[in-house]
C-alpha positions in Angstrom: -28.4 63.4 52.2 -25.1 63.2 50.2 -21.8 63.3 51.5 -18.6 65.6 51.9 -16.0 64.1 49.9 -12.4 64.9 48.9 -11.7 63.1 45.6 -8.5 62.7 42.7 -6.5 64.9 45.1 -2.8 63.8 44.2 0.1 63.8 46.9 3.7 63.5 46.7 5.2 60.7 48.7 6.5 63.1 51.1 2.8 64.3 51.4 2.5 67.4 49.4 -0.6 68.8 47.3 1.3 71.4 45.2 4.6 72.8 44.9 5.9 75.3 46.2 6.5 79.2 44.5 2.6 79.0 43.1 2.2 81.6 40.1 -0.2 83.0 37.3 3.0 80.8 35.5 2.9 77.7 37.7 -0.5 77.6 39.3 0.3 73.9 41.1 4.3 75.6 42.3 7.4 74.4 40.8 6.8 70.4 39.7 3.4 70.5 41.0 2.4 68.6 37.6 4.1 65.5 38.2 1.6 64.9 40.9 -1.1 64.6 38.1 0.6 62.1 35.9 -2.0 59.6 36.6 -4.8 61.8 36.3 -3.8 63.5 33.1 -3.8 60.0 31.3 -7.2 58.9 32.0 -10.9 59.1 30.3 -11.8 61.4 32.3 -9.2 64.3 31.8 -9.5 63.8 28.0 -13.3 64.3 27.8 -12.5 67.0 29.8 -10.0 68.9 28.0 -12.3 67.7 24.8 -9.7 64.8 23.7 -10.2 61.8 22.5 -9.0 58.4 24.4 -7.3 58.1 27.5 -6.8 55.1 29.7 -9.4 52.7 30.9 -8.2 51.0 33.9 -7.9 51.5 37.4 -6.7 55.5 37.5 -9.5 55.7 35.2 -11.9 54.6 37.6 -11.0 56.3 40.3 -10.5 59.7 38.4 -14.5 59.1 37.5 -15.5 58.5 40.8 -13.6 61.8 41.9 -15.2 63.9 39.1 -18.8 62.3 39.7 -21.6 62.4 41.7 -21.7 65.4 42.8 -24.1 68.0 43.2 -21.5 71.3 44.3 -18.3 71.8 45.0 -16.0 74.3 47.1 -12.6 75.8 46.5 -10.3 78.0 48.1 -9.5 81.2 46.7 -6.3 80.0 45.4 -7.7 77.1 43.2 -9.9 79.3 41.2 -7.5 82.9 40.9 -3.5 83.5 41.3 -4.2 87.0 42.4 -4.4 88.1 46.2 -6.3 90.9 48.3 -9.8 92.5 46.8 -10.9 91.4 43.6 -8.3 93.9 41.3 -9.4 92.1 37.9 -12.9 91.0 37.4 -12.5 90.0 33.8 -11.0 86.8 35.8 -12.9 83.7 35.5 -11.2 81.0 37.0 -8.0 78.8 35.3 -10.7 76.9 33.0 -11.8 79.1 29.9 -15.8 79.7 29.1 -16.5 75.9 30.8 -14.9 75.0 33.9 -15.2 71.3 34.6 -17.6 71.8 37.5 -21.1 71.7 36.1 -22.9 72.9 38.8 -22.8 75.5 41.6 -19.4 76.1 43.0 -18.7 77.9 46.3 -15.3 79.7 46.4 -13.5 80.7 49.7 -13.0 84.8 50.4 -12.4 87.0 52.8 -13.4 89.8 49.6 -17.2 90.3 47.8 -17.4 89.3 45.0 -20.9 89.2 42.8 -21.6 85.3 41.3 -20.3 84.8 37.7 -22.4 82.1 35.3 -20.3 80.5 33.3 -21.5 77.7 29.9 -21.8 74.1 31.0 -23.7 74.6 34.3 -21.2 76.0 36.6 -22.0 78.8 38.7 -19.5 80.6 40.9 -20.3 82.0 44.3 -18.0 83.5 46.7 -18.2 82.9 50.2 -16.9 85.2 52.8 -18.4 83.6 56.0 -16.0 80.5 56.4 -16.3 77.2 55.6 -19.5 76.3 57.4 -21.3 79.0 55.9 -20.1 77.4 52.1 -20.7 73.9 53.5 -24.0 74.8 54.2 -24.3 76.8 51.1 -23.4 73.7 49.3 -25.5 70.8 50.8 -28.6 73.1 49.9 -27.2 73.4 46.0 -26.3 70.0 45.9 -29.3 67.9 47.2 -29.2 64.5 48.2 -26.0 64.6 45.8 -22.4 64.8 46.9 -20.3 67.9 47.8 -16.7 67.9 46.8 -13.4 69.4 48.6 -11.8 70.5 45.6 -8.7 72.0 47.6 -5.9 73.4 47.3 -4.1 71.9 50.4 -5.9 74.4 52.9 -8.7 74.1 52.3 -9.2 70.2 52.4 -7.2 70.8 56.1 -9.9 73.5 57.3 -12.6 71.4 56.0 -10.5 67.6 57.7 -9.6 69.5 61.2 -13.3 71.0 61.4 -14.3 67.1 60.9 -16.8 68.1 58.2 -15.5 65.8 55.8 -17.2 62.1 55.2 -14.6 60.4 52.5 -11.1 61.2 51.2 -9.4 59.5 48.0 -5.8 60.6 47.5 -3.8 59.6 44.3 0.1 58.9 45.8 2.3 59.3 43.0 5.5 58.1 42.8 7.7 61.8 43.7 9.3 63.7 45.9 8.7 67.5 46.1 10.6 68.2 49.1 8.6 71.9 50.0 5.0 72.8 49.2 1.9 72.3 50.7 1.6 69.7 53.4 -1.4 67.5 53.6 -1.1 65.9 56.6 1.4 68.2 58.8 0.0 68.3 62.6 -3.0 66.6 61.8 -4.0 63.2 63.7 -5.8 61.5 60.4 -7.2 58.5 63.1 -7.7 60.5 65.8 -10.3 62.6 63.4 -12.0 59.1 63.2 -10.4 58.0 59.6 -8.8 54.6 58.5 -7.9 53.5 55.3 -10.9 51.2 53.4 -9.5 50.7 50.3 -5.9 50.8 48.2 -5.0 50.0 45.0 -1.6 50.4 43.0 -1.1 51.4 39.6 2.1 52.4 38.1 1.3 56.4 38.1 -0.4 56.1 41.6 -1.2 54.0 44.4 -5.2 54.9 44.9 -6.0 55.3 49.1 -9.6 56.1 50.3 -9.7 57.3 54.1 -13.2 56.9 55.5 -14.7 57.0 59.0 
């Protein structure tokens, strides 16, 4: 049986996963990008993006290990459309072109139906309008004795943390201060859920924390 992980989800110092004022425009809120500094230099987000190069070292490995091994994923509704309320536009797709980065089945958070789109490279979206257990459960049956990830945004890693349905967390800290966004951590006991931190490494985009219980 794989695990629930949340992996290469960057914070601000002061704790936040986006910025705030998110928009078609600005889909991570004002200066939400500068949490991604890290990630946006590695291996991994060059394959990704289909470029060549990218760094090696240690943001490298952890951006693999937070792109890898896993057999589904879930995402709120926010992290795959910037529109609100029933589906208005169903020529939408997601933020990623023809091939989102997924690669397999990949469970979006609803409260509107919405019929599963295949996309190229493997990735299949469903939408899931029964909660987060119903997708978690969705997901370990997709995913096998692989991983699922907690691709976010911000609410949806909380849901998922507070419910204690999640098994690992790696966060990226970079070096900035948002000020307003969305808070990680706000009224959550992160040890009282059972976590501590197991590993941390420092680079000089990030330092690299993985919370496990």
């Amino acid at each position: 049986m794989g695990r629930v992980r949340v992996g290469a989800f960057s914070l601000s110092i002061d704790g936040f996963g986006a910025g705030p004022e998110q928009s078609l425009e600005a889909p991570l809120g004002k200066r939400g990008g500068e949490l991604h500094r890290w990630f946006f230099a590695t291996k991994t987000f060059c394959s990704m993006v289909g470029k060549e190069g990218g760094s090696t070292g240690v943001d490298e490995h952890y951006a693999s290990r937070g792109n890898s091994g896993f057999g589904a994923f879930i995402l709120g509704r926010n992290m795959f459309s910037h529109s609100r309320g029933d589906w208005a536009d169903l020529s939408w797709k997601g933020w990623w072109g023809d091939n989102p980065p997924y690669h397999a089945p990949t469970f979006i958070l609803t409260q509107y139906p919405r019929e599963s789109i295949v996309m190229e490279g493997g990735t299949t979206f469903h939408f899931v309008t029964g909660g987060i257990e119903e997708a978690l459960e969705r997901a370990k049956a997709a995913a096998g004795d692989k991983d699922v990830k907690i691709g976010g945004g911000v609410s949806t890693v909380r849901q998922y943390l507070t419910a204690g349905l999640i098994d690992e967390m790696h966060f990226a800290i970079s070096p900035v201060l948002l000020g307003r966004g969305e808070a990680m951590f706000e009224g959550i006991d992160v040890p009282g859920l059972g976590f501590k931190v197991v590993s941390h490494e420092n680079t000089e985009l990030a330092t690299h924390i993985v919370l496990a219980k």
